[in-house]
C-alpha positions in Angstrom: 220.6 -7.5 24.2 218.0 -6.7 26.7 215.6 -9.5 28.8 212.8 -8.5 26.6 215.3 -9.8 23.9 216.3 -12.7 24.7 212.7 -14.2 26.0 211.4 -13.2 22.3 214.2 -15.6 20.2 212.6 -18.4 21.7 209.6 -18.6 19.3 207.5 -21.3 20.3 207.5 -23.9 16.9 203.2 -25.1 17.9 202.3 -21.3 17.4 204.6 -20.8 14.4 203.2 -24.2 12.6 199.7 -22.8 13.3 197.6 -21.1 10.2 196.1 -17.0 11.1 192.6 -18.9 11.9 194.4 -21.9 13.8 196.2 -19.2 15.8 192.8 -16.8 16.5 191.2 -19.5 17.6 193.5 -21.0 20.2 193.5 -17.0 21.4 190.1 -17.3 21.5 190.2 -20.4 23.4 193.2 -19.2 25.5 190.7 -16.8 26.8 187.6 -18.6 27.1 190.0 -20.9 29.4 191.1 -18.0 31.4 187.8 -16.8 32.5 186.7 -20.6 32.9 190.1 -20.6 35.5 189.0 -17.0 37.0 185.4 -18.7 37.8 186.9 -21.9 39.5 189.7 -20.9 41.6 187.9 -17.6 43.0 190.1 -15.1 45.0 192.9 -17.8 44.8 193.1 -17.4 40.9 195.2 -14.7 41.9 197.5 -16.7 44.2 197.8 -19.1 41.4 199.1 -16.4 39.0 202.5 -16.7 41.2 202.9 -20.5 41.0 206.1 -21.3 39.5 205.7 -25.1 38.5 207.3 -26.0 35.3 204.7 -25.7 32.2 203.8 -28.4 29.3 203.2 -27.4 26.2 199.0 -28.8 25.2 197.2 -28.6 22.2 193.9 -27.0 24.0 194.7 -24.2 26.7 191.6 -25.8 29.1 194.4 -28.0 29.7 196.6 -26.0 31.6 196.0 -26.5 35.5 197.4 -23.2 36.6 196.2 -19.9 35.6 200.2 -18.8 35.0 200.1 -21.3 32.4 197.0 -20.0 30.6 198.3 -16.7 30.7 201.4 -17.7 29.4 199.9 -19.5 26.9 198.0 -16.0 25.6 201.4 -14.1 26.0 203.0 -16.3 23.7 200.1 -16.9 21.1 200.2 -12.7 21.3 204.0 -12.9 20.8 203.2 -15.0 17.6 200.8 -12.7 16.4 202.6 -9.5 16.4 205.9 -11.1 14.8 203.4 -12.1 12.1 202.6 -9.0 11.8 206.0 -7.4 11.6 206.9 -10.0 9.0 204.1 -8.7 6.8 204.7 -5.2 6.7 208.5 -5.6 6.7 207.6 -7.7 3.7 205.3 -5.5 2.5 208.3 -2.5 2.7 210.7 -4.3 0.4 207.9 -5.0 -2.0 207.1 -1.2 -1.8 210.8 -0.2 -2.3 211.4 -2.2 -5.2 208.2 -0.7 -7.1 
């Protein structure tokens, strides 16, 4: 089992409880948040990119203090959306196999 692996098991249950339009949106809002963070901290967004302080899950990603968290935060919500995806068409395959 490879790193890449392991880190994906650990579906996050917010994201999974979240409807297609629930999840777009806090994407959306995940990115609006980043650019918001990009315009605040400067040059030091970047620094902050590296901080390694422990991260609590929010309901809104404007919440996040660090930009590692918000981009976090869109890594996961991404995570969610392409095994959403891969659901649907491996569901979509067995439907098509037993036609």
């Amino acid at each position: 089992m490879t790193v890449t692996d392991m880190l994906e098991l650990a579906a996050r249950s917010d994201l999974i409880q979240l409807d297609d339009a629930g999840l777009a949106d806090r994407l959306d809002r995940a990115w609006q948040a980043n650019e918001s963070a990009k315009k605040r901290w400067g040059w030091h967004y970047y620094l902050y990119l590296f901080n390694w302080m422990p991260r609590a899950l929010v309901q809104d990603p404007y919440d996040y203090w660090f930009p590692i968290h918000i981009v976090c935060e869109i890594r996961d919500i991404t995570a969610e959306i392409e095994r959403r995806v891969q659901v649907r068409k491996n569901a979509s395959m067995v439907r098509g196999s037993r036609s």
